[in-house]
Every structure is written in structure tokens, then in C-alpha cells.
C-alpha positions as MATLAB code, in Angstrom:
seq = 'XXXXXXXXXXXXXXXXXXXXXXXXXXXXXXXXXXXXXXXXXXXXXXXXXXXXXXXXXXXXXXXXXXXXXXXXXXXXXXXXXXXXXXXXXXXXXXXXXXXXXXXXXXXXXXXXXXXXXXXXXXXXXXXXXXXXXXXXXXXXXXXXXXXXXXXXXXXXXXXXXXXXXXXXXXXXXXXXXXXXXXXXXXXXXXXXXXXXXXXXXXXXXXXXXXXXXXXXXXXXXXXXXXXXXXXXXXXXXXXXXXXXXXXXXXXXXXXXXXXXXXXXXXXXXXXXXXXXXXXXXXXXXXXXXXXXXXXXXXXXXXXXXXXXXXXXXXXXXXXXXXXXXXXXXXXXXXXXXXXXXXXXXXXXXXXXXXXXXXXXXXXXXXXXXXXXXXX';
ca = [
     109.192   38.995  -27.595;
     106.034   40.322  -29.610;
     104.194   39.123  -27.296;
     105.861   40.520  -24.390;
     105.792   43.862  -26.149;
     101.997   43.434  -26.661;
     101.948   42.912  -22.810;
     103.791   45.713  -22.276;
     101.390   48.157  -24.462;
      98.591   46.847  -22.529;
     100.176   47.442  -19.395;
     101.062   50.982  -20.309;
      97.165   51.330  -21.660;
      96.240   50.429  -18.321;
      97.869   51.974  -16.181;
      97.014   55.493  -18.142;
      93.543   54.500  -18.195;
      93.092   54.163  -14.078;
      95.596   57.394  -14.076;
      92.621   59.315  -16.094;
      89.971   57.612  -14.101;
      91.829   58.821  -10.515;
      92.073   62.528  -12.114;
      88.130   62.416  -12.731;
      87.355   61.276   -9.869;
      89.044   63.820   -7.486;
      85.541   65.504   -7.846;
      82.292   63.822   -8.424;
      79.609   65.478  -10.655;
      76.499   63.688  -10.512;
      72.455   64.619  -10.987;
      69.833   63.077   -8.788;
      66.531   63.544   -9.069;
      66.285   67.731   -9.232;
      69.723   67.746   -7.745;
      72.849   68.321   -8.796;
      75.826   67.038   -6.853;
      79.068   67.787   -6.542;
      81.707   65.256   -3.988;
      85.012   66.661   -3.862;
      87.010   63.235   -3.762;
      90.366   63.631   -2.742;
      90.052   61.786    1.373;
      93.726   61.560    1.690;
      94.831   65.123    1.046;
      91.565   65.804    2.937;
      89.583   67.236   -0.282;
      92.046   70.121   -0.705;
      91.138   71.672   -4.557;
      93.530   71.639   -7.491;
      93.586   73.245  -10.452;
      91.747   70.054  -12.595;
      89.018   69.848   -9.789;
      88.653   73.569  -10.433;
      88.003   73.166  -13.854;
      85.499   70.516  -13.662;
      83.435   72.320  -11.014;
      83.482   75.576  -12.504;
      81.990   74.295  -16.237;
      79.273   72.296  -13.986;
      77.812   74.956  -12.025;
      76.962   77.144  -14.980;
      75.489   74.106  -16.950;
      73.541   73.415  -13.947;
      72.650   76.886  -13.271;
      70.949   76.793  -17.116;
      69.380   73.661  -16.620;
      65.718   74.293  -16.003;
      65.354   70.043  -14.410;
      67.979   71.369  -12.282;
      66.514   72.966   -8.948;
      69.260   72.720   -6.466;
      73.122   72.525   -6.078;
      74.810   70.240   -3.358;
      78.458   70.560   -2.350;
      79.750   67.955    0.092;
      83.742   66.671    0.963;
      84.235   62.484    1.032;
      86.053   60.613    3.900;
      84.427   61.516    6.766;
      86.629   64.083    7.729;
      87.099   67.008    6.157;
      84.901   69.005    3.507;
      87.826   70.690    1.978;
      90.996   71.508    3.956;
      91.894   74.440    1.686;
      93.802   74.538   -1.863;
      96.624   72.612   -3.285;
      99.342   74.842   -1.260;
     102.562   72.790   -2.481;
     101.455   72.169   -5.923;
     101.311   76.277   -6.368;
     104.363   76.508   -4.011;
     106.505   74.550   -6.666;
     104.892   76.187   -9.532;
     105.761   79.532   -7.763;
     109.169   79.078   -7.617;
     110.118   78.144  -11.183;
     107.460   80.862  -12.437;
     105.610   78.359  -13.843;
     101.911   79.845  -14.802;
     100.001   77.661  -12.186;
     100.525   79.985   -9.793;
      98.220   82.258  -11.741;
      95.812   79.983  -13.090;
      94.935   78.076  -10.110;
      93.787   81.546   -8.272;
      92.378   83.056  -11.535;
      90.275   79.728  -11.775;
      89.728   79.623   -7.959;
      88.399   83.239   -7.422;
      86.324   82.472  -10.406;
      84.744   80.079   -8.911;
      83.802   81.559   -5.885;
      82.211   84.035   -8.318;
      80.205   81.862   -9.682;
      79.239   80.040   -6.318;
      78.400   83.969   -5.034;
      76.624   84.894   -8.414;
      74.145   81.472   -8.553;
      71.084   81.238   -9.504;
      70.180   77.791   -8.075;
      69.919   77.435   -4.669;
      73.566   75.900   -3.291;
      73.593   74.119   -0.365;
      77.247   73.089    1.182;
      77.385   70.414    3.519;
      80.400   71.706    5.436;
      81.308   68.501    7.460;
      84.228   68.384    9.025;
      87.367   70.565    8.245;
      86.463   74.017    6.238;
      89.492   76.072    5.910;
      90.812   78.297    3.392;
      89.764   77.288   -0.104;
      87.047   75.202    1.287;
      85.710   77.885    2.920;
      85.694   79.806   -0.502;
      83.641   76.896   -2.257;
      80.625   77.457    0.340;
      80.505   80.713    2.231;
      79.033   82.424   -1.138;
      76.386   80.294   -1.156;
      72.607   80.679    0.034;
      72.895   77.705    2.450;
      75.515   76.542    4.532;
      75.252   73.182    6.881;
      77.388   72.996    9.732;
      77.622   69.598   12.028;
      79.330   68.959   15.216;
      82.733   67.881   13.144;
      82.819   71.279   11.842;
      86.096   73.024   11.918;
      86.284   76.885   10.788;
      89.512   78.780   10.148;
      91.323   80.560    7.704;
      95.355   80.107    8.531;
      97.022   81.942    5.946;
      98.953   84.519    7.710;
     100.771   81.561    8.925;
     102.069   80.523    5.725;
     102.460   84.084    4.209;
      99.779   84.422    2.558;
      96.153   86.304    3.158;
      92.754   85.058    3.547;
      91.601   85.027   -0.029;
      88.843   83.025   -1.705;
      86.515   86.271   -1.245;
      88.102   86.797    2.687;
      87.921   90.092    1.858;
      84.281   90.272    1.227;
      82.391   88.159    3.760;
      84.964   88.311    6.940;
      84.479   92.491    7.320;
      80.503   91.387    7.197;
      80.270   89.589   10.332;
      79.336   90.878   13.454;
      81.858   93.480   15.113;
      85.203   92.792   14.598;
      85.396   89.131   14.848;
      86.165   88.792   11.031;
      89.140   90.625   11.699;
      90.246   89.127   14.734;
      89.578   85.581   12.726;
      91.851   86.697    9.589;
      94.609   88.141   11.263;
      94.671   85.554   14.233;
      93.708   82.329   11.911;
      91.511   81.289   15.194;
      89.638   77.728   14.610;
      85.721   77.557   15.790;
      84.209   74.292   16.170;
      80.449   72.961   15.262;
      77.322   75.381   16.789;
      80.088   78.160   17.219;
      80.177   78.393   13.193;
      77.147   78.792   12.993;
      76.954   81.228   15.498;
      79.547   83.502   13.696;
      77.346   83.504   10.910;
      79.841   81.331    8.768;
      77.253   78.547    8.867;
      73.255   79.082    8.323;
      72.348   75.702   10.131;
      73.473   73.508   11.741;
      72.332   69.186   11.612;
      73.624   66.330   13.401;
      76.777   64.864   11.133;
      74.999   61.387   10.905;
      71.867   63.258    9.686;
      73.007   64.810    6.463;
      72.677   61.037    3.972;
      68.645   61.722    5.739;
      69.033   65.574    4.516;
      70.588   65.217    1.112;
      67.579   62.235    0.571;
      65.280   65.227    1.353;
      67.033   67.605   -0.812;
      67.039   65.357   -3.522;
      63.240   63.876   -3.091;
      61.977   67.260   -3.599;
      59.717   68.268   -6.379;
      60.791   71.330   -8.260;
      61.573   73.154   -5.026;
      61.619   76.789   -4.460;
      64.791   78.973   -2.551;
      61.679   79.017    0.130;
      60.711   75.171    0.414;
      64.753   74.371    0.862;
      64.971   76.528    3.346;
      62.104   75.372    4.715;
      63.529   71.806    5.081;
      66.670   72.729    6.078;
      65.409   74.782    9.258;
      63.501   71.646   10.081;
      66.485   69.597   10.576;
      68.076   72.760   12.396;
      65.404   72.593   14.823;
      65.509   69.043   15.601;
      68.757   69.075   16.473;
      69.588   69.395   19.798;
      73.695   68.737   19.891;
      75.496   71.741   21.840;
      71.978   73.678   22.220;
      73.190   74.303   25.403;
      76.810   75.927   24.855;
      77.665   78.932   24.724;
      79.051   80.735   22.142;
      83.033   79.855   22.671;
      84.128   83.862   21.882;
      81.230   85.279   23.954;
      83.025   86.396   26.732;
      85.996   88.158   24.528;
      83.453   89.757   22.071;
      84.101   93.082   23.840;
      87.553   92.890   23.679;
      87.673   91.555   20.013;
      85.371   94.718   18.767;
      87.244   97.310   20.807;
      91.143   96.028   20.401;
      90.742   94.554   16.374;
      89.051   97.954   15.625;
      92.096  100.152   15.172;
      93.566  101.107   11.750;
      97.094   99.710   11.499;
      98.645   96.537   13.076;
     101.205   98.744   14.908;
      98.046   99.929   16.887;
      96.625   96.653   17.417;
      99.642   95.300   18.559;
      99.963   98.411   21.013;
      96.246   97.973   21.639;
      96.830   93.985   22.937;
      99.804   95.139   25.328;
      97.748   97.525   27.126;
      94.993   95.973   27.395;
      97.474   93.232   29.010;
      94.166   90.455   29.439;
      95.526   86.506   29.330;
      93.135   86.700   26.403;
      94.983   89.606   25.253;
      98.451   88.457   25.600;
      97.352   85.181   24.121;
      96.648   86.960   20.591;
      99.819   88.825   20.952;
     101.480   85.633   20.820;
      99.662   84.557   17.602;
     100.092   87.725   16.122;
     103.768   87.245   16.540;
     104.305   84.416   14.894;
     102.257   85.269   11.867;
     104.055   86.935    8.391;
     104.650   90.681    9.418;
     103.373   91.240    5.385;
     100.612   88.714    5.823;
      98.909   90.761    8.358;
      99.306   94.428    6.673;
      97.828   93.026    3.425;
      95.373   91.162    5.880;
      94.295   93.963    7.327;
      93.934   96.558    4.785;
      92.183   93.187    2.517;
      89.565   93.326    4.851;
      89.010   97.077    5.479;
      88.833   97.608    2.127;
      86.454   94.871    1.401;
      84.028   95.936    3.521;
      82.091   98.456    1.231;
      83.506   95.801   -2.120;
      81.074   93.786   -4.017;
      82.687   90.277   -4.323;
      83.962   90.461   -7.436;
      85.687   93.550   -6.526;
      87.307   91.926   -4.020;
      87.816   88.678   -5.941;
      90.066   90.817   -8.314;
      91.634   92.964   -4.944;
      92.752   89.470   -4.152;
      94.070   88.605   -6.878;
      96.682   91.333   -7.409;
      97.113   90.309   -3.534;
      97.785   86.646   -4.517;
     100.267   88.042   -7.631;
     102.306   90.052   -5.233;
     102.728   86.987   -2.486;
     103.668   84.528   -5.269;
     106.688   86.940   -6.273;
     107.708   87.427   -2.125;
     109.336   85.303    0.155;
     106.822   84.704    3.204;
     104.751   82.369    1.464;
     107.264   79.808    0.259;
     109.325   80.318    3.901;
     105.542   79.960    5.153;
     104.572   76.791    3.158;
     108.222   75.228    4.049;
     107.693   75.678    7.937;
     104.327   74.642    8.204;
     103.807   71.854    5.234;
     107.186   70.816    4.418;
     109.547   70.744    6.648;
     107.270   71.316    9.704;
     109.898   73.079   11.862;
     106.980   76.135   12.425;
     109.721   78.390   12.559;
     109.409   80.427    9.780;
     112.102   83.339    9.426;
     109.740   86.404    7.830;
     111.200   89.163    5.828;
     110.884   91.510    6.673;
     110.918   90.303   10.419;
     108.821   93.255   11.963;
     105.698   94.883   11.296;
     107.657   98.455   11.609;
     109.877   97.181    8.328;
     106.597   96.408    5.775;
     106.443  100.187    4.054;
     102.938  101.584    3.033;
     104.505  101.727   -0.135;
     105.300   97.937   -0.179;
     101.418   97.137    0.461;
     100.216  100.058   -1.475;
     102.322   98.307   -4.553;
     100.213   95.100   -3.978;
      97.226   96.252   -4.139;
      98.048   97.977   -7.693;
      95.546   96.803  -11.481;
      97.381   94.296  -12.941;
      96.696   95.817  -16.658;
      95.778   92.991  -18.583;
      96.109   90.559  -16.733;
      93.718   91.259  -13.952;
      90.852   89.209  -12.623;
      88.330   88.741  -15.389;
      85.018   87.905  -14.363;
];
């Protein structure tokens, strides 16, 4: 029986051993050459970030960022196909309901990150390959270099699961070109490959089965300047020749987008689509109407406000924002319909646009005392 018991122990040893091993290696943190490398690790939930990924990241950057043998930064997602799907939605989801502090931590220690991806002092180049949404947009759009490929997908979803498009939304959506930041927040519209790059999402854009050539090349280089990365990376952009021809998938609506997205409440951009009355038109109204009636005031107002913000004033904007949605209904009825259950028939309250007071969003956008963002 001792001996059994033994077993047992070992066993039980083991199995917590490969346990710790499979939490360290949702991310991998490695140094090559004058590069340091971060792999988010997690294939199977297509490299969505949680909370222990979050901390391990975070802690690396600003060793790296100190390091004087460290030049660069590299960012990339494992699995082929995605480089980060978003954040750990049902983890904060259950957390959220039992008022269990995740739900504060995990966007405290997000936003912070994106902080420190925004504030860098190394060069960061993210390999976005494959799906970039939400969260995974967060962990690259702040920083100096951006890769795009042909697998690329671009959106940010949340007002379809009740929440708003955080992760610095606020800051760099408002900052591209016309209105098509708003008209991607509030619509959650996906762009593919060349077209991310031609939102300005993306600063270049290489052939998928390039980038092991490209990261070689990042790696091989000798105590490299912002200039002689750059420099490299435009000479992959110009060699490839994928989509060259295409046009930009939005071009023809861009008038539209800047002239109906433009107004300063939803009521009038919902009034704005049904005159206008356009298929394109009525095809937003659609999407409009199935997004959380909160989502899209806090959306919009996010973004309007963020556009004369410094990131980490809207890094702590959004987190009040993400406070006030953990303590609501739309994002757990959100998460439910489109995660869970996958009915996508979510049943907002309020239902309408008409019922979400200015007083409601004004209250979500009030300091937090002491427990506001720190940065």
C-alpha cells in the first residue's frame, strides 16, 4: 500500500508539474540574438490573453525595454491562425457575475499593458497574422511597427457582446482617416489583409509564408536603429506583390462613412442611415440594430472623446467604461448569445437607443476615486 501511495504522490507531482509547465507556456518569452520575443501560445482558444499571460508579458517588456543587448521587441500569435482573437471573455464573464476581482484586474493589467506597448522605448514589431480582434488588437496597434499578411483579419466586435472597443479604442480608432474609426467601432466591420493596412491599422504588409524569412532578418541584425528596422521591413513590403492590385474594399462607401458616422448622437446616425436609404446604408442599419443600445452610446462618446486624449487618458476613460459594463447586463446577455449559448439573440436592456439616458452614460464615464487606472 506504501508503495501505491508513493505512486500516487508521484502521480499527483506530475501531473502539477505539466499543469505549471502548460500555464508558462501560454506565452513564450524568449531572446535571440538582439531580439526579444514574445509567442502568445494558446492555438486552441486562438491566442486569446488571460490574466497570467498578462502578467508575464507586462514584467518582460519593461526588462527588455532596460536592457541595453536588447534592440528590438517581436510579438507574434502560434497556430497558424490567429495572432490573438481578443481577451479571455468567459473567464471575466464568470468572474463578473460572482464579483469576483478578476473582472478588475484583468482590464487594470490589460490597459496597462497597452501602456506600456504605446510608451516603448524599443522598437516593437507585431506580426499580426491571422485573426487581430479586440485585445489582440490592443497588444500591437500601440506599437511602432505593425505586419499585416494576407490571413489578416481586423475587427473590433464588442458592441455585440455589450461591451465597447477598449484596449486604447478610444485613442487610435478617432485617428484614422475620416470617420471610418467610427463606422468600424460602432459597426464591428471585419477588413481582410492589404485593406488593414490600408486603414492604417497595419504599417506593412508581407506575404504570411515570409515572416520565419523576416523575423531571421529582425533577429540577424546588429544593434539596429528605429531607422534600419524600418528599413528592412519596407523591403519586404515592397517585394510583395499579393493584392497590389485590389482596391481598397471601403473605397467606394468612404463618402458615405465620413458624411453619415459624422453626426453627434446615435439617434442621428440612425436617422442619418434611413435617409440616406443606400443598400450600403440600410445594410449598417441592420448591424446597428442588433448591437447593445448602451454599447453604442458609450461607443460613441469613447471615441469622440478620445480623439484630443493621450492614451493613457483614454486607457483610464476605459477603464471606468469597463467598471460600469461589468456591473450592467448587456455584456453577460452579450457574452451568453454570442459565446455561450450561441443563439445571437441577445435581449438588450434597455432595448432602444431612445431608453439609454445621458445621465446613464454620463455616470460611466465618472473617476473611480481610488481605484482608477494607475499608470
Amino acid at each position: 500500500r506504501l508503495r501505491a501511495l508513493n505512486r500516487l504522490q508521484v502521480i499527483l507531482q506530475h501531473l502539477k508539474m505539466s499543469k505549471q509547465t502548460d500555464s508558462t507556456t501560454e506565452v513564450l518569452l524568449e531572446k535571440k540574438g538582439g531580439a526579444g520575443i514574445i509567442t502568445l501560445n494558446r492555438p486552441k482558444a486562438l491566442n486569446a490573453l488571460n490574466l497570467s499571460m498578462i502578467q508575464q508579458i507586462y514584467p518582460q517588456i519593461k526588462t527588455w525595454e532596460q536592457d541595453p543587448e536588447t534592440f528590438l521587441i517581436i510579438i507574434k500569435g502560434a497556430g497558424g491562425k490567429a495572432f490573438c482573437a481578443g481577451g479571455d471573455i468567459r473567464a471575466i464573464t464568470e468572474a463578473g457575475k460572482v464579483g469576483d476581482k478578476l473582472s478588475q484586474d484583468f482590464f487594470r493589467g490589460e490597459y496597462r499593458l497597452n501602456n506600456a506597448i504605446g510608451t516603448c522605448k524599443k522598437p516593437y514589431v507585431a506580426l499580426i497574422d491571422g485573426i487581430t480582434m479586440g485585445g489582440g488588437v490592443g497588444v500591437s496597434v500601440h506599437g511602432h511597427f505593425r505586419v499585416a499578411t494576407e490571413k489578416t483579419v481586423f475587427a473590433m466586435p464588442e458592441t455585440a457582446i455589450g461591451l465597447f472597443p477598449d484596449v486604447g479604442g478610444g485613442y487610435f480608432l478617432p485617428r484614422l482617416s475620416g470617420k471610418i474609426g467610427y463606422y468600424l467601432a460602432l459597426t464591428g466591420c471585419r477588413l481582410k489583409g492589404r485593406d488593414v493596412l490600408k486603414v492604417g491599422i497595419a504599417t506593412h504588409f508581407v506575404e504570411s509564408e515570409k515572416l520565419p524569412a523576416l523575423e531571421k532578418d529582425l533577429i540577424a541584425l546588429k544593434s539596429p536603429s528605429k531607422e534600419k528596422i524600418a528599413d528592412l521591413l519596407n523591403s519586404y513590403h515592397m517585394k510583395c506583390t499579393i493584392d497590389q492590385e485590389k482596391e481598397f474594399v471601403l473605397d467606394e462607401h468612404m463618402e458615405k462613412i465620413n458624411s453619415l458616422f459624422s453626426a453627434n448622437s446615435m439617434e442621428e446616425i440612425v436617422k442619418k442611415l434611413k435617409q440616406d436609404g443606400s443598400p450600403f446604408a440600410m445594410k449598417q442599419l441592420e448591424t446597428i440594430n442588433k448591437m447593445s443600445p448602451t454599447s453604442l452610446k458609450l461607443t460613441l462618446r469613447q471615441l469622440r472623446e478620445g480623439a484630443s486624449l493621450s492614451l493613457q487618458e483614454v486607457l483610464r476613460m476605459e477603464y471606468r467604461l469597463s467598471q460600469a459594463c461589468m456591473k450592467g447586463h448587456d455584456f453577460y446577455e452579450g457574452v451568453r448569445a454570442v459565446l455561450i449559448d450561441k443563439d445571437q439573440s441577445p435581449k438588450w436592456k434597455p432595448a432602444a437607443l431612445e431608453e439609454v439616458s445621458d445621465e446613464f452614460v454620463d455616470n460611466c464615464f465618472k473617476p473611480l476615486g481610488n481605484d482608477d487606472l494607475k499608470l
